[in-house]
C-alpha positions as a Markdown table, in Angstrom:
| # | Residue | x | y | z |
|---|---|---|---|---|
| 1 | Unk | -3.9 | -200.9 | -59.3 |
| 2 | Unk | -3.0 | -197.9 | -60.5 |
| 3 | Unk | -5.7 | -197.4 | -62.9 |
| 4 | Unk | -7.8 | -197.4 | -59.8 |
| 5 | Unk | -5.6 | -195.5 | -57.9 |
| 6 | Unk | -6.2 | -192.7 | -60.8 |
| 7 | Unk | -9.5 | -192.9 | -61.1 |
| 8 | Unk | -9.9 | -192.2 | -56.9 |
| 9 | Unk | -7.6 | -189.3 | -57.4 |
| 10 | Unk | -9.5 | -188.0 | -60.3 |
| 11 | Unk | -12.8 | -188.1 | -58.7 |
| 12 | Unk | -11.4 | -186.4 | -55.9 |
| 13 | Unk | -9.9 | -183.4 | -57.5 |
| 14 | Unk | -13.5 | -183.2 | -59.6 |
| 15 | Unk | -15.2 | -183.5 | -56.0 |
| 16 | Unk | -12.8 | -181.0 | -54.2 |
| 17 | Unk | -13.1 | -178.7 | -57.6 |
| 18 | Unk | -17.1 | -178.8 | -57.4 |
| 19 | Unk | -16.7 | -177.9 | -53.5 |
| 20 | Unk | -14.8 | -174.4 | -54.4 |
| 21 | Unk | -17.1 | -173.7 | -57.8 |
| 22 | Unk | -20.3 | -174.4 | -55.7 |
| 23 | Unk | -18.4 | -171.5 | -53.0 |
| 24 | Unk | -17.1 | -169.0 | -55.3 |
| 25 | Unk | -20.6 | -168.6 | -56.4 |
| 26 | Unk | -22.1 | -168.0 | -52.8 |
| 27 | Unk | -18.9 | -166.3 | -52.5 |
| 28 | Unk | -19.7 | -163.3 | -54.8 |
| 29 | Unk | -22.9 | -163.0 | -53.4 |
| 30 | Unk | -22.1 | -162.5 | -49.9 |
| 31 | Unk | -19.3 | -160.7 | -51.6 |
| 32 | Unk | -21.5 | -158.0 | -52.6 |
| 33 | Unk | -23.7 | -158.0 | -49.7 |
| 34 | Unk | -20.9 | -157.0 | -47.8 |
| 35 | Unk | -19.0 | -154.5 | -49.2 |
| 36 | Unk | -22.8 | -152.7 | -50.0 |
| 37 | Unk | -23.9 | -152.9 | -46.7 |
| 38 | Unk | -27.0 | -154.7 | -47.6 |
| 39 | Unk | -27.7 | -158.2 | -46.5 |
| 40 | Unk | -30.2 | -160.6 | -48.1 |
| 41 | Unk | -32.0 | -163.0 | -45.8 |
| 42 | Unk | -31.7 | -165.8 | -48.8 |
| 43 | Unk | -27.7 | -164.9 | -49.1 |
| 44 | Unk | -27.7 | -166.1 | -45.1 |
| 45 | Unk | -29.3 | -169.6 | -45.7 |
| 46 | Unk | -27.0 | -170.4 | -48.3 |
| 47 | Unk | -24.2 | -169.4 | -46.8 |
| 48 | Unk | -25.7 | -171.6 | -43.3 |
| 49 | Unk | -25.7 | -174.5 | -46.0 |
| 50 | Unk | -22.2 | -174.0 | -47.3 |
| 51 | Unk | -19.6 | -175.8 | -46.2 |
| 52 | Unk | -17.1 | -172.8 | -44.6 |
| 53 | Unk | -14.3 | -175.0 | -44.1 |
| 54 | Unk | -13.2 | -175.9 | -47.6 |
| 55 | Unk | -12.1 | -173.4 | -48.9 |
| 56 | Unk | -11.9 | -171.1 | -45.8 |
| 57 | Unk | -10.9 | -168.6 | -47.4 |
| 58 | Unk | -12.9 | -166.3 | -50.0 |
| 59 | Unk | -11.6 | -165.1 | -53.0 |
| 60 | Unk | -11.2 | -161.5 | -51.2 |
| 61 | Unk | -8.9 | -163.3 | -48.5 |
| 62 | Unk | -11.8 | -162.8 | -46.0 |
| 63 | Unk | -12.4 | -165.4 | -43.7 |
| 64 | Unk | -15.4 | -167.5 | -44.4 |
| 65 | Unk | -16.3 | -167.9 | -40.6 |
| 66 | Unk | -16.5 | -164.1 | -40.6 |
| 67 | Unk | -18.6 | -163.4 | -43.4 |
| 68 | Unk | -20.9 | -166.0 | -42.0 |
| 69 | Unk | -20.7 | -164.2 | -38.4 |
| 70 | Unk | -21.5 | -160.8 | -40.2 |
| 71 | Unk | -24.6 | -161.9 | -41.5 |
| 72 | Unk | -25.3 | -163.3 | -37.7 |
| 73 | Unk | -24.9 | -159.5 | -37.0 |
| 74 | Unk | -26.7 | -158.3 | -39.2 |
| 75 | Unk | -29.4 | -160.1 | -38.5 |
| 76 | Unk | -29.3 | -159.3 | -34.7 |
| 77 | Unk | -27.9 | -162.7 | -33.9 |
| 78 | Unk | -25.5 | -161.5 | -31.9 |
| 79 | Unk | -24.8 | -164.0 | -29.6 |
| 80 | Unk | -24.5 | -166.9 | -32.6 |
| 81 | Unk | -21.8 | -164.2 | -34.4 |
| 82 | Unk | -19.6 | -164.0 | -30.5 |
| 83 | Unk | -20.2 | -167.9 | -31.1 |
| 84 | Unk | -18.8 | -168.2 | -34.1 |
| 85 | Unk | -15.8 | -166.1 | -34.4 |
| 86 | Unk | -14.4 | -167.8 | -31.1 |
| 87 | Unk | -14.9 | -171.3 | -32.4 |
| 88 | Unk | -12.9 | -171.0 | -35.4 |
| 89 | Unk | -9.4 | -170.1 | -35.5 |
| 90 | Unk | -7.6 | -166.7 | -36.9 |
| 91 | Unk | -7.6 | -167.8 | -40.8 |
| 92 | Unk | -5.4 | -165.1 | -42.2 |
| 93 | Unk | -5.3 | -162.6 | -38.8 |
| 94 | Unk | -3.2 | -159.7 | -40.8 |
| 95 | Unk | -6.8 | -158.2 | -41.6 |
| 96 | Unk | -8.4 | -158.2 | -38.8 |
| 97 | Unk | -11.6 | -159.0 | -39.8 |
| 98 | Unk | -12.2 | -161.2 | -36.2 |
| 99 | Unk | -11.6 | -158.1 | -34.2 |
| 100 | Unk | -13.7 | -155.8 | -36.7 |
| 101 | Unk | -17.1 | -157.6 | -36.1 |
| 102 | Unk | -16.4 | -158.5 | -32.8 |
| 103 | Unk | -15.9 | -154.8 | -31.9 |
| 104 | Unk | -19.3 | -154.0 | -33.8 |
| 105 | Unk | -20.9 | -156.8 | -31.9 |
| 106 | Unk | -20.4 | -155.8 | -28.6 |
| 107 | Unk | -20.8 | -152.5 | -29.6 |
| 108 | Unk | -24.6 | -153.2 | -30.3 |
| 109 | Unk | -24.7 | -155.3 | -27.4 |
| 110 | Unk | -24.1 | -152.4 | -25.3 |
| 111 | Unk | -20.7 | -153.8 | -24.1 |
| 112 | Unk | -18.5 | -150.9 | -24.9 |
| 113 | Unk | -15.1 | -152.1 | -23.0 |
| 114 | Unk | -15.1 | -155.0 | -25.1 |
| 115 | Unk | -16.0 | -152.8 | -28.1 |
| 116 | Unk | -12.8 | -150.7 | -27.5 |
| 117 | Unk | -10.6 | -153.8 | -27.1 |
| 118 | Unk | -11.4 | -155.0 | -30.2 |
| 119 | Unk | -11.6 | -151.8 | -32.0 |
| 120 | Unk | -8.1 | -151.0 | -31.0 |
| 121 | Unk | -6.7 | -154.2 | -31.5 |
| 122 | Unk | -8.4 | -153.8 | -34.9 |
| 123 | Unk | -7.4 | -150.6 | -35.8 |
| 124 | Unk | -3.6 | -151.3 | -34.7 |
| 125 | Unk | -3.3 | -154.3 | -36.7 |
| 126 | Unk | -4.6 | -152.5 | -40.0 |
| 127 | Unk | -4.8 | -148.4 | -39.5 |
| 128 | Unk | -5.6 | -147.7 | -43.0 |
| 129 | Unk | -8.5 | -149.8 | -43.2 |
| 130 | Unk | -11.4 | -147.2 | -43.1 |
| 131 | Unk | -13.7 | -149.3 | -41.3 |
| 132 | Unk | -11.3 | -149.5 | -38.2 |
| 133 | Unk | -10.5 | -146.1 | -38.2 |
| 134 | Unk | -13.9 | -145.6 | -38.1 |
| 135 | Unk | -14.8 | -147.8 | -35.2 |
| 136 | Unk | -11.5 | -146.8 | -33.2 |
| 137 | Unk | -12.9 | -143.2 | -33.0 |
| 138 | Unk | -15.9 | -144.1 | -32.6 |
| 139 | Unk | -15.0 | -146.2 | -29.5 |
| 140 | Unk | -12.5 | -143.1 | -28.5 |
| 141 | Unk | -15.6 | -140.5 | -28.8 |
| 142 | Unk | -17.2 | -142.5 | -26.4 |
| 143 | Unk | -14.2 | -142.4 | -23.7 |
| 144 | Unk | -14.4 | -138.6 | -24.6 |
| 145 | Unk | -10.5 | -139.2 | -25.0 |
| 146 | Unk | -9.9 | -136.1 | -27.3 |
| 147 | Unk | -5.7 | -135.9 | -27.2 |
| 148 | Unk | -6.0 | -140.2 | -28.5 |
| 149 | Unk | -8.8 | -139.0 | -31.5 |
| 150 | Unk | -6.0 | -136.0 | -32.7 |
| 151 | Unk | -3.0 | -138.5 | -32.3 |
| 152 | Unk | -4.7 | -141.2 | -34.3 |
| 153 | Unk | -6.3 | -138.8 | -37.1 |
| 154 | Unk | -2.9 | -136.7 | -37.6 |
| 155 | Unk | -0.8 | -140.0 | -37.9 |
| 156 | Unk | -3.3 | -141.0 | -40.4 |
| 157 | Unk | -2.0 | -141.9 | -43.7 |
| 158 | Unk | -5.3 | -141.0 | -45.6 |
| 159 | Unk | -5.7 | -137.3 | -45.0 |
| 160 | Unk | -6.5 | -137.1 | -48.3 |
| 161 | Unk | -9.7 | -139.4 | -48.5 |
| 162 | Unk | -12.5 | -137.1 | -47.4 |
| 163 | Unk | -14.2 | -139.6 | -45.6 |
| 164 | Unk | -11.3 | -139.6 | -42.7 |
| 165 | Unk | -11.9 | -136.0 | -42.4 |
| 166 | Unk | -15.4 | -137.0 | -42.2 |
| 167 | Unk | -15.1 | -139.3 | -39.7 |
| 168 | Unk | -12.7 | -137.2 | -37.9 |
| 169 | Unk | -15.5 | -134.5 | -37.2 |
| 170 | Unk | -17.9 | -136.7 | -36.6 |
| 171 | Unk | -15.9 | -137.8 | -33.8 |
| 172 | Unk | -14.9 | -134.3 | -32.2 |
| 173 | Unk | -17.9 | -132.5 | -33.1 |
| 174 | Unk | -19.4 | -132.6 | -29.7 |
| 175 | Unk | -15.8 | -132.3 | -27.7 |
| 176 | Unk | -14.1 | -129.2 | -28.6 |
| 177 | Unk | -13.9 | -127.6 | -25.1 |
| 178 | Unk | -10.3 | -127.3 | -24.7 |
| 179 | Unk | -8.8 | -128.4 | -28.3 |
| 180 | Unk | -11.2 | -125.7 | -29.8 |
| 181 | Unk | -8.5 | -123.8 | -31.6 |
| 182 | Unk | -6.6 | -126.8 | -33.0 |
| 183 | Unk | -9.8 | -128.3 | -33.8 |
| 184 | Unk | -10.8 | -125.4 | -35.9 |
| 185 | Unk | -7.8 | -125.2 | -37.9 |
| 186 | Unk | -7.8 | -128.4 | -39.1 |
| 187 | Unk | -11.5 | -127.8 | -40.0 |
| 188 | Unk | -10.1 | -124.2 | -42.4 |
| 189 | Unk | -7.5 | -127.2 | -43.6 |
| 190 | Unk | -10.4 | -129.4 | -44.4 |
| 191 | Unk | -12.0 | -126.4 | -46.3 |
| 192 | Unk | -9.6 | -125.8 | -48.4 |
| 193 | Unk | -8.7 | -129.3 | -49.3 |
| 194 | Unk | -12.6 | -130.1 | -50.5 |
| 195 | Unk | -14.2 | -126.5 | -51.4 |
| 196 | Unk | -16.7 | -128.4 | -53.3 |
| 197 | Unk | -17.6 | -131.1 | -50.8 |
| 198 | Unk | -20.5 | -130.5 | -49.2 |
| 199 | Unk | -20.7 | -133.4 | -46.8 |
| 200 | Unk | -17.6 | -131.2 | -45.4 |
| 201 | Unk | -18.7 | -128.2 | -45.8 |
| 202 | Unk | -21.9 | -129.0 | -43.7 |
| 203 | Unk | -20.2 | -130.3 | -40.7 |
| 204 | Unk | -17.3 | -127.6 | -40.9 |
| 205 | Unk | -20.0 | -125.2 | -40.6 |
| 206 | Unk | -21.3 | -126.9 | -37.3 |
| 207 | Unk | -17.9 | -126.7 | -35.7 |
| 208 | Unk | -17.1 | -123.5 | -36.5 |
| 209 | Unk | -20.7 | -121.9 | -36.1 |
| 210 | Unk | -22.7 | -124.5 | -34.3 |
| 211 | Unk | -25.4 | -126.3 | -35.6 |
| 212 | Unk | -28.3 | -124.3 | -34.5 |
| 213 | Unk | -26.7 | -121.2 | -36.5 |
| 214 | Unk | -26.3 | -123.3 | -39.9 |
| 215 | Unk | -29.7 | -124.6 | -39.5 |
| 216 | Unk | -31.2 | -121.3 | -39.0 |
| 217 | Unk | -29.2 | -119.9 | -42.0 |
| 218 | Unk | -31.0 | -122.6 | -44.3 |
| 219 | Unk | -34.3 | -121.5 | -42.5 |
| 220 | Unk | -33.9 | -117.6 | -43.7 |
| 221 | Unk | -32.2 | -118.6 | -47.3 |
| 222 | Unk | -35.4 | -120.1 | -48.2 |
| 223 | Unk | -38.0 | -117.5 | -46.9 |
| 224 | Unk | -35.6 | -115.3 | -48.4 |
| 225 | Unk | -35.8 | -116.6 | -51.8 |
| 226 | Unk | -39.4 | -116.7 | -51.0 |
| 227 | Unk | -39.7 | -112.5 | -50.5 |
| 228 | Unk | -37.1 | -112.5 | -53.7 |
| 229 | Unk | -39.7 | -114.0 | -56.3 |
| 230 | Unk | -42.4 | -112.6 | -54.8 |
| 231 | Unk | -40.1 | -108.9 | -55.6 |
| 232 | Unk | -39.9 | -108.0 | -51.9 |
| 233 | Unk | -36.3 | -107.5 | -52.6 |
| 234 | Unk | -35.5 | -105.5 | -49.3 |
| 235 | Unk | -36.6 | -108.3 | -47.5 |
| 236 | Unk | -34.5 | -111.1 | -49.5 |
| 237 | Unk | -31.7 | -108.8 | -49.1 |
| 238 | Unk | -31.9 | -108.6 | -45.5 |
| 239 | Unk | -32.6 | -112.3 | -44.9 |
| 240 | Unk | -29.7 | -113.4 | -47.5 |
| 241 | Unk | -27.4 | -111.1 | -45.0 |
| 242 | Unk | -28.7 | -112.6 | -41.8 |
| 243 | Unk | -27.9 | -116.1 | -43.4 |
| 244 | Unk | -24.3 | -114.8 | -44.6 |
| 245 | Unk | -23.9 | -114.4 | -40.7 |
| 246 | Unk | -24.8 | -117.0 | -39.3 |
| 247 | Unk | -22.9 | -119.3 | -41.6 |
| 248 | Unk | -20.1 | -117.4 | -43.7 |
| 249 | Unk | -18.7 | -120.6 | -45.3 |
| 250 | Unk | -21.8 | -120.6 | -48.0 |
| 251 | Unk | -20.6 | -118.6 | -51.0 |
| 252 | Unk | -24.7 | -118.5 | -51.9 |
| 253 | Unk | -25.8 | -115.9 | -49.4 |
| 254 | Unk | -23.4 | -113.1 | -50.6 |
| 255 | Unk | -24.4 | -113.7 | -54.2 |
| 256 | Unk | -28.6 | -113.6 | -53.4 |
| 257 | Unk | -28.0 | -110.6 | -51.5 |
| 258 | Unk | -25.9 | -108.8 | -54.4 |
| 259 | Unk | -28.4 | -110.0 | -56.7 |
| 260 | Unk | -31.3 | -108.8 | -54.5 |
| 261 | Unk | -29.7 | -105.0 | -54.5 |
| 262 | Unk | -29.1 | -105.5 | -58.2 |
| 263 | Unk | -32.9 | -105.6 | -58.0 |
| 264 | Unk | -33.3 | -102.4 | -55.9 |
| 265 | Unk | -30.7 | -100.2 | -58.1 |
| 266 | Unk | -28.1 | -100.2 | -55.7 |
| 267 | Unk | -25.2 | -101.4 | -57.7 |
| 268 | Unk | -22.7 | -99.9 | -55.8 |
| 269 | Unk | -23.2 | -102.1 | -52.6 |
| 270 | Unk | -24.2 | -104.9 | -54.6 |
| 271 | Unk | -20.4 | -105.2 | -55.8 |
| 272 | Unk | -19.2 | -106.1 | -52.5 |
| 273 | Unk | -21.5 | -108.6 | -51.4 |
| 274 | Unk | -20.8 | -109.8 | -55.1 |
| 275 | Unk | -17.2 | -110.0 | -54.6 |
| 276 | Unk | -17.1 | -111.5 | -51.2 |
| 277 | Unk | -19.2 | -114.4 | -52.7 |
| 278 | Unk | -16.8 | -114.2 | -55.8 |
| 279 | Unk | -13.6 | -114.6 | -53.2 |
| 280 | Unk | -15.7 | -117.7 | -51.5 |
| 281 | Unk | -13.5 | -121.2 | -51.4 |
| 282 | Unk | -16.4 | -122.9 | -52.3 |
| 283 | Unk | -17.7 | -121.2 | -55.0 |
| 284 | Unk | -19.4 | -123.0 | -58.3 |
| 285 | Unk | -17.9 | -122.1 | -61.4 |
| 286 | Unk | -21.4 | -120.8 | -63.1 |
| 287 | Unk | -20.5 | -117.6 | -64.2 |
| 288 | Unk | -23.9 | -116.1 | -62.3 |
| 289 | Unk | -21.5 | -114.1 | -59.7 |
| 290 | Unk | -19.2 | -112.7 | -63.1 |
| 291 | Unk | -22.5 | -111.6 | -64.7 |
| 292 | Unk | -24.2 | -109.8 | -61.6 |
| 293 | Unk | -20.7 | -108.0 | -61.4 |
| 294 | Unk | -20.9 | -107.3 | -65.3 |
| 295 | Unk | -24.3 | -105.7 | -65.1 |
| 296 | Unk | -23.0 | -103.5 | -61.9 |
| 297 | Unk | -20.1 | -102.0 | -63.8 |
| 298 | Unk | -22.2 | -101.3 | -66.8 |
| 299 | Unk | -25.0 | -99.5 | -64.7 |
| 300 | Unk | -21.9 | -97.6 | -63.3 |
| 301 | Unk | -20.3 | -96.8 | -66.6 |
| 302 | Unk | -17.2 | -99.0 | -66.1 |
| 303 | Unk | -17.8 | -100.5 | -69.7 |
| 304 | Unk | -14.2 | -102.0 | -69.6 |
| 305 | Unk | -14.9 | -103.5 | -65.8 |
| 306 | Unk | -18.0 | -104.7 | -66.9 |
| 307 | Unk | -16.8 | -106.6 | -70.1 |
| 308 | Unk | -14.0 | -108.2 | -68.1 |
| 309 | Unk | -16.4 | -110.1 | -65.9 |
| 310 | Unk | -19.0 | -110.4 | -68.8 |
| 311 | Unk | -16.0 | -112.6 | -70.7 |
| 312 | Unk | -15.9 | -114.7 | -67.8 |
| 313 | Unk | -19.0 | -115.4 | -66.9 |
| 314 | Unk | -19.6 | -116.5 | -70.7 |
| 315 | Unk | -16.2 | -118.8 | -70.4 |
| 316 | Unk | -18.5 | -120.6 | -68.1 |
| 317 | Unk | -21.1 | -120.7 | -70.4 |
| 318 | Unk | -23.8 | -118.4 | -68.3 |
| 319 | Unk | -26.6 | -117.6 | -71.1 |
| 320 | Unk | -27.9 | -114.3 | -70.2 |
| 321 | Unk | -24.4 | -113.1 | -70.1 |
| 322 | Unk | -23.8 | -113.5 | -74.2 |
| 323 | Unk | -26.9 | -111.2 | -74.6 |
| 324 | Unk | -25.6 | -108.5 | -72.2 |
| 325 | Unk | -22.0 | -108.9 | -73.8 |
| 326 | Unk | -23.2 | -108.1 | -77.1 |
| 327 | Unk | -25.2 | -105.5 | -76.2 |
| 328 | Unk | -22.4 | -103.1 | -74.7 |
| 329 | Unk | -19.0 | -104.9 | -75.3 |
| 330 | Unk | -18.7 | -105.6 | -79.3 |
């Protein structure tokens, strides 16, 4: 009896054990698909053909259900995903995931009050998940509902993940109006938090400039480079100023235009359009702008100005400075 007994429970165990082996492995595929953002049609079947009630869970903690109803997104099966995440019940609720792809499907459905619901209800439940931050703006952008977008961003937690900031001006880019100057500061806060990031710098320079002036400031950079090595250099200069203008964030315009009067022998004004790009937030550490200031000062007979910013440009390793250096400095 209890041999038999043993060898029921035995089987079992094996069964229930090949049950959650034969998941885990559609597990890390779906896995995968999911946190990429790319879904593979053959990923879906097999996960149709898997049993998503044992275990319900995946090793993540995500609902099965809801991985399953993602793909039913994805796919544009909307209707079978609204299906599916009201049949099942709320297997581990704390992350919201139910409320997450509900609020993206009847956001594609065009449903937006349900959207919000379920954005908020989302975004509530877990605030520092990125993905309900993300739809809770985007759902508040839609209202127009500026004062809700600042209250949620500046009680956000993450200031210091750029894609928040991201998301943040994404959302507000198109409602300034009356929050202008509070919206521009945090914009010069953004700045100087990510000097480097261009993603940032980009969409700063749409807020604070509009988009048709950054856009044209690209426009005239490159016909200016254009009159530059063709040695139009009055040209290049007066388009790389135009540029600076329009968009002052990009450290690159002062430079070229420095470097275009370099050209022309005027060495004087060159320094200052040298400097300003020198002074920039977001400027590279190349050593090009030290060595155009270098070469200024040593046309001007400053030797010791000139091998000041000839040492640093070669601390950052710019070649023609070494040349230059040892040709007035040693």
């Amino acid at each position: 009896m209890y041999r038999f007994l043993f060898v029921l429970i035995s089987i079992y165990v094996s069964y229930l054990n090949f049950k959650i082996y034969d998941s885990y492995k559609i597990q890390a595929l779906v896995t995968e698909d999911f946190n990429n953002r790319k879904y593979d049609k053959e990923n879906f079947v097999y996960l149709q053909n898997t049993d998503i009630e044992f275990p319900n869970l995946s090793a993540t903690a995500f609902p099965m259900y809801a991985l399953l109803a993602n793909y039913h997104l994805m796919f544009g099966e909307n209707d079978e995903a609204i299906k599916l995440l009201d049949k099942n019940k709320n297997v581990n609720p704390f992350l919201r995931v139910k409320e997450s792809i509900k609020a993206e499907t009847y956001y594609r459905l065009g449903i937006r009050d349900s959207s919000y619901k379920y954005a908020k209800i989302a975004y509530e439940g877990l605030p520092k998940n990125a993905r309900h931050f993300q739809q809770y703006l985007a759902e508040l952008t839609w209202r127009k509902d500026i004062d809700e977008i600042n209250r949620v961003f500046l009680k956000s937690k993450a200031k210091d993940n750029h894609e928040y900031w991201l998301f943040y001006f994404s959302a507000v880019i198109n409602l300034k109006n009356d929050n202008s100057e509070k919206i521009d500061s945090l914009v010069n806060v953004a700045l100087s938090k990510f000097p480097k990031n261009d993603r940032i710098k980009t969409i700063a320079g749409y807020i604070l400039y509009g988009q048709e002036n950054i856009k044209k400031s690209y426009q005239l950079n490159q016909e200016a480079i254009s009159s530059f090595e063709n040695s139009d250099f009055q040209t290049a200069y007066t388009k790389f100023i135009e540029a600076a203008e329009l968009n002052p964030i990009d450290y690159s315009f002062n430079e070229n235009a420095g470097m275009s009067l370099i050209k022309m022998n005027d060495y004087q004004r060159a320094t200052m359009y040298l400097k300003r790009s020198l002074n920039s937030k977001d400027k590279k550490d190349d050593g090009k702008t030290e060595y155009g200031l270098g070469l200024c000062y040593k046309e001007l007979n400053q030797k010791s100005e000139s091998c000041k910013y000839l040492t640093i440009s070669m601390e950052k390793n710019y070649k023609p400075a070494f040349s230059l250096y040892a040709a007035i400095c040693n």
